[in-house]
C-alpha positions in Angstrom: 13.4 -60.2 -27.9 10.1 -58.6 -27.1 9.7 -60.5 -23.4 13.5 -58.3 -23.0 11.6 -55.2 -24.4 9.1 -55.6 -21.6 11.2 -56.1 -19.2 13.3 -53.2 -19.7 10.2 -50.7 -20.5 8.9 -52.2 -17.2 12.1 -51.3 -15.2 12.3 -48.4 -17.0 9.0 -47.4 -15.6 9.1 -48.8 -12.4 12.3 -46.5 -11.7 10.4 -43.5 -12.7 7.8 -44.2 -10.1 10.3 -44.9 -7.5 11.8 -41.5 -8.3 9.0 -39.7 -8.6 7.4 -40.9 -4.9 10.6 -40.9 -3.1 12.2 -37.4 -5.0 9.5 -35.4 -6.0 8.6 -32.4 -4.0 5.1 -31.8 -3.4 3.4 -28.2 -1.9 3.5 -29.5 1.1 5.5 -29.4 4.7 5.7 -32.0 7.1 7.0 -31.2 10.8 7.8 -34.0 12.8 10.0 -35.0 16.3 13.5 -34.3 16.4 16.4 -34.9 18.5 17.0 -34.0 22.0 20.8 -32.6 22.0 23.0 -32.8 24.8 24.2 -28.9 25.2 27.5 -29.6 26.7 29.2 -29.9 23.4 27.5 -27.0 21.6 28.1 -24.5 24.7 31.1 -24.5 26.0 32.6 -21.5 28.7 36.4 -20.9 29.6 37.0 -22.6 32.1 33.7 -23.5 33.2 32.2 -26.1 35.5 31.0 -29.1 34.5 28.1 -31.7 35.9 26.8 -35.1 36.1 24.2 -34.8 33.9 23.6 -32.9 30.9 20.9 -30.3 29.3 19.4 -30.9 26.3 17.9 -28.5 23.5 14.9 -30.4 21.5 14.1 -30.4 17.9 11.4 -30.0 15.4 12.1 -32.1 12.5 10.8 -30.2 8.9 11.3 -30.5 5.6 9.1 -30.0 2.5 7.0 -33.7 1.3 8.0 -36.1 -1.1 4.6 -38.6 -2.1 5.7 -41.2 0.3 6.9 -38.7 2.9 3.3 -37.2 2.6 1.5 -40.9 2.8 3.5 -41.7 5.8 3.0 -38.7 7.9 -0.7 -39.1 7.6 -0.6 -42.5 8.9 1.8 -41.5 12.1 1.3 -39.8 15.1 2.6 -36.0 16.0 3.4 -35.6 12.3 1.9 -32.7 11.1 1.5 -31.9 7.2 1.2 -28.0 6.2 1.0 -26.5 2.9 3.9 -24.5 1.7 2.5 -21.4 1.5 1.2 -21.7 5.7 5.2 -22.4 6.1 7.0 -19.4 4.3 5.4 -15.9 3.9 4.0 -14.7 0.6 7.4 -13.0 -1.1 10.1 -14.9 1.2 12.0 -17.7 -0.3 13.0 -20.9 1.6 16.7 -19.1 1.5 15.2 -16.0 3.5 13.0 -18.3 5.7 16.1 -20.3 6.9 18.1 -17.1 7.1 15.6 -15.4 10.0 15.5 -18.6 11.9 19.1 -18.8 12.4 19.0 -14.5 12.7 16.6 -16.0 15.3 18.6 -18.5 16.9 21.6 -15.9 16.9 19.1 -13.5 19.6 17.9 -16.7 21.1 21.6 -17.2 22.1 22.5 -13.8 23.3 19.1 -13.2 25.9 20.1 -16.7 27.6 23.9 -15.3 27.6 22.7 -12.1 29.5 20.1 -14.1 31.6 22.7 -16.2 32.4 25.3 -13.7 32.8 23.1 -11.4 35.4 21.6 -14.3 37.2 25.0 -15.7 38.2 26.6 -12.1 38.8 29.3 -12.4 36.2 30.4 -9.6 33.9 28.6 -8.4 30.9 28.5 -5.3 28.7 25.8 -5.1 26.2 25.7 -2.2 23.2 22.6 -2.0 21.0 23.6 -1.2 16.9 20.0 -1.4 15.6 16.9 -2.4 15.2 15.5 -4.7 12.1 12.2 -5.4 10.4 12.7 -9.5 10.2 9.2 -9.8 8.3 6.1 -7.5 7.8 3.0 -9.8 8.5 0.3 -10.1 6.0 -2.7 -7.6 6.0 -1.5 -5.4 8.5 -0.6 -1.6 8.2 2.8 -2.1 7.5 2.0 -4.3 4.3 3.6 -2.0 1.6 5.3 0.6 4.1 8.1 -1.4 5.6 9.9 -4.4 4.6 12.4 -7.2 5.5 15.3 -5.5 6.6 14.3 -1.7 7.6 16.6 -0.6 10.5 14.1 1.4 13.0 15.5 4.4 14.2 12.9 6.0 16.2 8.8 6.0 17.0 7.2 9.8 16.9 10.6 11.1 17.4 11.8 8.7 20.3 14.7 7.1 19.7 14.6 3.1 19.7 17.9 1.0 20.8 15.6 -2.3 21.1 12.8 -3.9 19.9 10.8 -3.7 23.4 11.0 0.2 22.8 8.8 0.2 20.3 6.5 -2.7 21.7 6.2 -1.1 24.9 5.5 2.1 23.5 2.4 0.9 21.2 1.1 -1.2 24.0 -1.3 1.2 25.8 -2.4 2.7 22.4 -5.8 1.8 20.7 -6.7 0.5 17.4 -6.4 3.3 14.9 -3.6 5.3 16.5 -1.4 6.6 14.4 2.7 6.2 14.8 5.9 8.0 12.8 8.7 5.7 12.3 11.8 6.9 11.3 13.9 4.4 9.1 17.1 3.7 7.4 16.7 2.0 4.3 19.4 1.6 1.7 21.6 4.4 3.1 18.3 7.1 3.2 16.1 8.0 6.0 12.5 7.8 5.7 9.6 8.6 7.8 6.5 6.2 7.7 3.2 7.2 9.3 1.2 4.2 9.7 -2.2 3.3 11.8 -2.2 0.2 14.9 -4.6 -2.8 13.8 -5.3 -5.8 16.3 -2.7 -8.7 15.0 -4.8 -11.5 13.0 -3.8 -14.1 16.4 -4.0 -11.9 19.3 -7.3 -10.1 18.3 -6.6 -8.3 22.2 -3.1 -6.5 21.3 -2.7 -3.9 18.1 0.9 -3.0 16.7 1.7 -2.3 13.0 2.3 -5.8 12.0 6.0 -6.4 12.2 8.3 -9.2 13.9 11.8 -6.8 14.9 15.3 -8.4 16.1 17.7 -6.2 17.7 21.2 -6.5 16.5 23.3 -6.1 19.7 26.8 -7.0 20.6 27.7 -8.7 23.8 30.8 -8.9 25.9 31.0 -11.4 28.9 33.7 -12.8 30.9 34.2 -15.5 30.7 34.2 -16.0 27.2 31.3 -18.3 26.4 31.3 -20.0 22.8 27.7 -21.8 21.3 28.0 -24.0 18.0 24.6 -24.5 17.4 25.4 -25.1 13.7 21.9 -25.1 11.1 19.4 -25.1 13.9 17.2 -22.2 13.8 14.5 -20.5 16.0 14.1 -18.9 19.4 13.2 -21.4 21.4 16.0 -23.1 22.3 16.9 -20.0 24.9 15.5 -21.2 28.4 18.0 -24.2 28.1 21.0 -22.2 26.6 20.7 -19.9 29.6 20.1 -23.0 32.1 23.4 -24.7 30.3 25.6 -21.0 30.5 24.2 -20.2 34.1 25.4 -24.3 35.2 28.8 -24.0 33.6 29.5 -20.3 35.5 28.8 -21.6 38.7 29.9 -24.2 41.0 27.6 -27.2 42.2 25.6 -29.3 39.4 22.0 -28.0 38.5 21.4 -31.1 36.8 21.5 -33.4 40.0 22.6 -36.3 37.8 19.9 -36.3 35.6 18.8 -35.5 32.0 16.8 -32.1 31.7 15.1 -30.9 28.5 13.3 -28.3 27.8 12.0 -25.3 25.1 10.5 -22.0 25.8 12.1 -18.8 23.9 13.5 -16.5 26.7 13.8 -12.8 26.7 16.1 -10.2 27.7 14.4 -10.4 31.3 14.4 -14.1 31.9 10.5 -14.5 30.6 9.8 -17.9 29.0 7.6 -17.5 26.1 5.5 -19.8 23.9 7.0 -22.2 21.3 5.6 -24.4 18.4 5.8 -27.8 17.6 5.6 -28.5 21.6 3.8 -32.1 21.2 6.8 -33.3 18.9 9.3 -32.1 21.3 7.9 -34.2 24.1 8.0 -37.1 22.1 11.9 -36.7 21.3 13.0 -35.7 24.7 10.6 -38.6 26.3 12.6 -41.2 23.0 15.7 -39.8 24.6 15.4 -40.9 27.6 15.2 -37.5 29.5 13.8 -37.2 33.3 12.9 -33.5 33.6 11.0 -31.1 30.8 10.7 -27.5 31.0 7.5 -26.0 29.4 6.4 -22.9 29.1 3.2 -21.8 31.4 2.0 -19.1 29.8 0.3 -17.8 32.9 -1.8 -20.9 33.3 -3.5 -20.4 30.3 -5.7 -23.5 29.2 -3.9 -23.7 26.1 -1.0 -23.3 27.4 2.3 -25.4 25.9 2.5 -26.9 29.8 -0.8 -28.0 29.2 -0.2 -29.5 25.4 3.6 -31.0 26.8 1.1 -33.5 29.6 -1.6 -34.5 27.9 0.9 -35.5 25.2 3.5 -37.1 27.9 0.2 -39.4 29.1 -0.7 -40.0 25.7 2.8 -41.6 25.2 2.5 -43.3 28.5 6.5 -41.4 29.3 7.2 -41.3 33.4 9.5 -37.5 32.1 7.9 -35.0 34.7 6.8 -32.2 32.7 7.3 -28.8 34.8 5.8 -25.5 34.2 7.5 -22.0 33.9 6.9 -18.9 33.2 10.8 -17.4 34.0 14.3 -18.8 34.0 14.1 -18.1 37.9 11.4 -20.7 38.3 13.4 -23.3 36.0 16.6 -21.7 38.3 15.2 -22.8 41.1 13.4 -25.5 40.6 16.7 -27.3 39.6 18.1 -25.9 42.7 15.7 -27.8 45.0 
């Protein structure tokens, strides 16, 4: 009777460990490789061409750390543990995190639909409905004067349609300058005079320490649908407009092969920088994928081109890695 006793105490206890290692949540964050997604199912445009090959969007795997989640990404390679707080912003929930990544992904989707659109001479109409604080960053002048949300009107009296109007205007100003932004808040207008401070990673550029999206609405023809589902962030964009611009125009970019790539795009084809670059390598390179896209940055020596090779020799993968700094260059590199 008391050997039974043991035995069930023990199981008893030996599920609770199991549970707690493989269920618990810990303060932690791992990021990890993804997937590399073939783009011919998620984008899809009436009556457009198709190739030989396929495009692919690549993934950053992340979730918050169970114990043995935790163990195991300190023993593997291109796993990255964070704690929770270096993940979501004081004040945002996980709910409001996930919400501006896919409010990212959503603008992501629309610069590589007008990149594409332009680049390939096909009809587009584009009409700007706002401006949005996304998030206020952390110690900067804007801490306590704006918030998630505020639609931006106009800057010192000048109206605003997109978010480059206000970056471009604040670009040749100095630290200290003073701006008036004129906001919509809950239904009331409100002016906010606030000062320019360097931003805490780019010690060289000042702003009020914001991130904006632009909420814009965009016609083309022909009708161009993306199902990109849960996955969230910019930087899918230099593919999406690689994938839209293949699929409006005869002849095969691809050439056969499988292309991969990441880089966020903007409204004028520029390919900016990306996280999580390392762990993308490593899933297009699983996948099987001949050609990667990274951005150049200018040839900066930190540049995600220069983080993408060392880790593609580090994993011993024959995937060229190519450098870009524009959809052009990716354009006509393919081309070639």
């Amino acid at each position: 009777m008391k050997a039974n006793k043991r035995i069930l105490i023990t199981a008893i206890i030996t599920i609770l460990i199991a549970a707690f290692l493989g269920a618990y949540r810990l303060p932690f964050y791992i990021y990890k490789p993804g997937t590399a997604d073939a783009l011919d199912p998620i984008v899809e445009v009436v009556d457009g061409y198709k190739s030989e090959g396929d495009m692919h969007l690549v993934t950053v795997r992340g979730g918050q750390a169970t114990p043995l989640q935790w163990v195991w990404a300190k023993l593997r390679p291109y796993h990255q543990v964070y704690s929770i707080d270096q993940i979501y912003p004081e004040g945002i929930s996980e709910e409001e995190y996930h919400h501006a990544q896919l409010k990212m992904m959503e603008s992501s989707q629309e610069a590589a639909k007008v990149v594409a659109y332009k680049a390939a001479d096909r009809d587009i109409t584009i009409n700007y409905e706002g401006v949005y604080v996304m998030s206020v960053i952390e110690g900067m002048p804007a801490e306590g004067k704006l918030k998630s949300g505020d639609e931006i009107t106009a800057v010192d009296g000048k109206e605003i349609q997109e978010s480059k109007d206000l970056i471009d205007y604040v670009s040749d100003m100095g630290e200290g300058s003073k701006v008036t932004l004129t906001v919509n808040r809950d239904g009331k207008t409100l002016k906010k005079d606030i000062e320019l401070a360097p931003f805490p990673d780019t010690p060289d550029k000042v702003g009020v320490g914001i991130s904006l999206v632009t909420d814009r609405s965009i016609k083309v023809n022909p009708e161009v649908k993306v199902k990109s589902g849960e996955i969230g962030g910019p930087s899918a964009g230099l593919m999406f407009s690689l994938e839209i611009y293949d699929q409006l125009t005869e002849g095969d970019l691809t050439g056969g092969k499988l292309i991969a790539g990441t880089g966020e795009v903007n409204y004028d084809g520029d390919v900016g920088r990306i996280g999580g670059i390392d762990k993308k390598v490593v899933a297009a390179a699983d996948k099987g994928i001949d050609i990667f896209f990274a951005p150049n940055e200018e040839g900066r020596e930190d540049s995600n081109y220069q983080m993408a090779k060392e880790t593609a020799e580090e994993i011993g993968t024959d995937m060229k890695i190519v450098p870009v700094d524009t959809f052009q260059e990716a354009l006509e590199y393919l081309q070639k």
